[in-house]
C-alpha positions, 0 to 999 in steps of 0.5 A: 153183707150188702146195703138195702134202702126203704124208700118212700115219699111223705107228707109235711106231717111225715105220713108215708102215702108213696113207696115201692107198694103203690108203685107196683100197683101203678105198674100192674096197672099199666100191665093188666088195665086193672087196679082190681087185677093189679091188686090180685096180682099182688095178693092184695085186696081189691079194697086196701088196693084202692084205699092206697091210691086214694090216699096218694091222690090226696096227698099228691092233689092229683089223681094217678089213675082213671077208673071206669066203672064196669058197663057193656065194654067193662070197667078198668083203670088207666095211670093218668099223665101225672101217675106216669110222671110220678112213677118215672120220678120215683124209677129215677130218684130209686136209682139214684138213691141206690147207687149212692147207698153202694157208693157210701156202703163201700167207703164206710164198710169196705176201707 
């Protein structure tokens, strides 16, 4: 038996806009320059993909990526300063909720 936590973060009305799944697509947007790729990655259509970002960004009120539209030199997507900070934040906040999950599942369960 081990201690598994779903983390997320949500509004003042409790609406999840910010967890693990729009984490990796920030990740896999950084990897690939893509949030359609990002998307393919994670078996997910290129349309809730963004649908997820966009509902980040508002409730953030700041965007986490930029988009290009395709052209001569094609389209991508960057994770902005703001969306780097966030994933960051989060790593950090993940973690440390983590370790003190063990640390509580131990005291309770293991005495």
């Amino acid at each position: 038996m081990q201690p598994i936590i779903k983390l997320f973060l949500a509004d003042e009305n409790g609406e999840k806009f910010f967890g693990e799944g729009p984490y990796q697509l920030l990740k896999g947007v950084e990897k690939t320059g893509s949030l359609h790729a990002a998307a393919a990655e994670m078996h997910m259509a290129y349309t809730k993909a963004l649908k997820i970002i966009k509902q980040a960004e508002k409730a953030l009120e700041y965007p986490l990526i930029r988009r290009a539209i395709g052209g001569k030199d094609g389209g991508g997507s960057q994770v902005t300063a703001q969306g780097k900070k966030l994933m960051k934040s989060y790593e950090q906040y993940k973690d440390a909720c983590n370790r003190s999950c063990k640390q509580i599942y131990q005291e309770i369960f293991r005495s």
